[in-house]
N, C-alpha and C positions, 0 to 999 in steps of 0.2 A: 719308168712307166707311169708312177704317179704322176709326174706333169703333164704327160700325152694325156692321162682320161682327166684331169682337173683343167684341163686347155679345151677338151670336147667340151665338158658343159660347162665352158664359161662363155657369158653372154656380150663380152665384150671382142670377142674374136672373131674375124670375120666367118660368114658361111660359109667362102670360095676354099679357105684355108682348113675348114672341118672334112672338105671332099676329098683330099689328100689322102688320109688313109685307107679312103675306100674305094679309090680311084684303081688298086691294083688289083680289085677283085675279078674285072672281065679277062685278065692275064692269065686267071686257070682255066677257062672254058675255052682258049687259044688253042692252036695246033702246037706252037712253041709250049705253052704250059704242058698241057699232055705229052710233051717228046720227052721232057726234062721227067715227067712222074716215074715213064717206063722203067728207069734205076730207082731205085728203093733210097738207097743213100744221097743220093745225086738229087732227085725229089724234093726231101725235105729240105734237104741245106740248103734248096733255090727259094723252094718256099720261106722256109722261116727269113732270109738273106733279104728276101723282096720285102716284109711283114716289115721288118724291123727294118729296114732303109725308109719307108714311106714313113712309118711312124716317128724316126728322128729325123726328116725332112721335115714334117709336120710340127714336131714339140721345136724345131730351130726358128721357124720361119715364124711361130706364134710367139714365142716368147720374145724374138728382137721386136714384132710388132705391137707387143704389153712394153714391153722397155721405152719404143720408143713415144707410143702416144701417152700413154701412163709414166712419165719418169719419174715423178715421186714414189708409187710405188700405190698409191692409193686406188682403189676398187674403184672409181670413177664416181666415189662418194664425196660427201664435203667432207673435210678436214674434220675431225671430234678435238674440239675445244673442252677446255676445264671453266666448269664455274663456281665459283667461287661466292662463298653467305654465311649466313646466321642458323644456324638451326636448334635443335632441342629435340632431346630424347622422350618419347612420351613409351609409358609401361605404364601395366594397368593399374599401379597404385598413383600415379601422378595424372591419368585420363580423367580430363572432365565430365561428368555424368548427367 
């Protein structure tokens, strides 16, 4: 579940792909969704079954598409390099006044 909502607000994901999980919401306002509520037990397990199939339809299809345009692995940032110098510790008994 952590990668489903870190995949929602990530900006590099497409939009089409954020509409997946919410794509099964007009399924309860159906005749089929309401026929499945009328059982108590039967209800939820369709519910939660449908919830949880969108939502790892959605963290599958995101993350092959981080894999594949992202293959290093990096935030679509440059690369952080080391730089390398001279420096010196300045404390307030060696601060020029």
């Amino acid at each position: 579940m952590p990668r489903t909502i870190g995949n929602l607000s990530d900006k590099r994901v497409p939009f089409l792909y954020k509409l997946i999980p919410f794509l099964v919401i007009p399924f309860y306002f159906t005749p089929v969704g309401r026929l499945f509520n009328a059982y108590a037990v039967w209800g939820l397990a369709d519910d939660f079954t449908i919830i949880l199939l969108s939502a790892a339809l959605f963290t599958w299809l995101s993350d092959n598409y981080l894999r594949k345009k992202y293959p290093d692995g990096n935030k679509g940032e440059s690369v952080k390099t080391t730089i390398e110098g001279e420096f010196t510790v300045v404390s307030e008994e060696t601060r020029p006044r």
